[in-house]
N, C-alpha and C positions, 0 to 999 in steps of 0.2 A: 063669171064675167058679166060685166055693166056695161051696155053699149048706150050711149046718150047721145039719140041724136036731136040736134039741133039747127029751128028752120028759121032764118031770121032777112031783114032784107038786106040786099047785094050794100057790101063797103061798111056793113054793120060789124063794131067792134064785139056783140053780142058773145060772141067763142069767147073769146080773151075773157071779157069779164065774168065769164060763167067760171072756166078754166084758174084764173084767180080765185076768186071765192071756195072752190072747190082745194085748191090747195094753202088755202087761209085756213082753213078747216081741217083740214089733213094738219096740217104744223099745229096748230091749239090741241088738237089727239093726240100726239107724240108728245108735245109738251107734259098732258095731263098724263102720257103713259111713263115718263121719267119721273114723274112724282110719285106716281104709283108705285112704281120699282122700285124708288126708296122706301117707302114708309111697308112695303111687303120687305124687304131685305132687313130693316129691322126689326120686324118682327122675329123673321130669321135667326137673324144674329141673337138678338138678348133669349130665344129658349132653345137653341141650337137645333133648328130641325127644320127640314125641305116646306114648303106651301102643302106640299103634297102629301107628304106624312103628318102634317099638320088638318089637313082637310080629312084623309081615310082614320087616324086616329085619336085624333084629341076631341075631347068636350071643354063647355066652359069652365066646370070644374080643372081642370088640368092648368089654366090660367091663374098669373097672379095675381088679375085685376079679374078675375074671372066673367061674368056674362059683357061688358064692354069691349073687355078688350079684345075675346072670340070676335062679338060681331065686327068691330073694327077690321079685323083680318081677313076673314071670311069675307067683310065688304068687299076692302081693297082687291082682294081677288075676283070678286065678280065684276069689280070695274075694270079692274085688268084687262077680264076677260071679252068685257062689253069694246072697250078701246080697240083691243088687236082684232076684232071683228069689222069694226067701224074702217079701220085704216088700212085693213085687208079690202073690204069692199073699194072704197075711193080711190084705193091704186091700182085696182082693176077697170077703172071705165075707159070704157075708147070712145070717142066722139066722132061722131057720123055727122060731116056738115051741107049743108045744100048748096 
C-alpha cells in the first residue's frame, strides 16, 4: 500500500487534481493492458500454447518468424507484466489530507 499524503492550502482543489491525474493514468494502463491482452492472445491462438508454456518451453527457433517474433512475445509479456504492476500499485494509494 501507497499512502499519499497531501499538504496544500485550505479551499485548494490540490486533492482533486492530484486524484484525477492519477486515475488518467491508471485508464491509459488498462487501456495499454487490453492491447496487450490482445496481441499476447494471438500469439496464443496462431501456436496453440499458454504464455506460460511458451515462456518455460519454447526458443526462437520454435517460431515461425523465429528470433522476432519470440522477442515480440516475450516483450508483450514483460509489458503485461510491468502494467499489472503499475495498476496494482495506483489502486493501492490512500490519501492523507491536511
Amino acid at each position: 500500500m501507497t499512502v499519499l499524503q497531501i499538504k496544500s492550502e485550505p479551499n485548494s482543489n490540490a486533492v482533486d487534481i492530484i486524484k484525477t491525474a492519477i486515475e488518467a493514468e491508471l485508464k491509459r494502463l488498462e487501456i495499454g493492458l487490453q492491447k496487450t491482452d490482445r496481441q499476447v492472445a494471438r500469439f496464443e491462438k496462431k501456436y496453440k500454447v499458454s504464455s506460460e508454456t511458451f515462456l518455460s518451453k519454447f526458443t526462437a527457433e520454435d517460431m515461425k518468424n523465429a528470433d522476432p517474433e519470440y522477442i515480440a512475445w516475450a516483450g508483450e509479456l514483460k509489458i503485461k507484466e510491468k502494467l499489472l504492476s503499475d495498476i496494482k500499485r495506483l489502486k493501492e494509494i490512500q490519501y492523507v489530507t491536511n
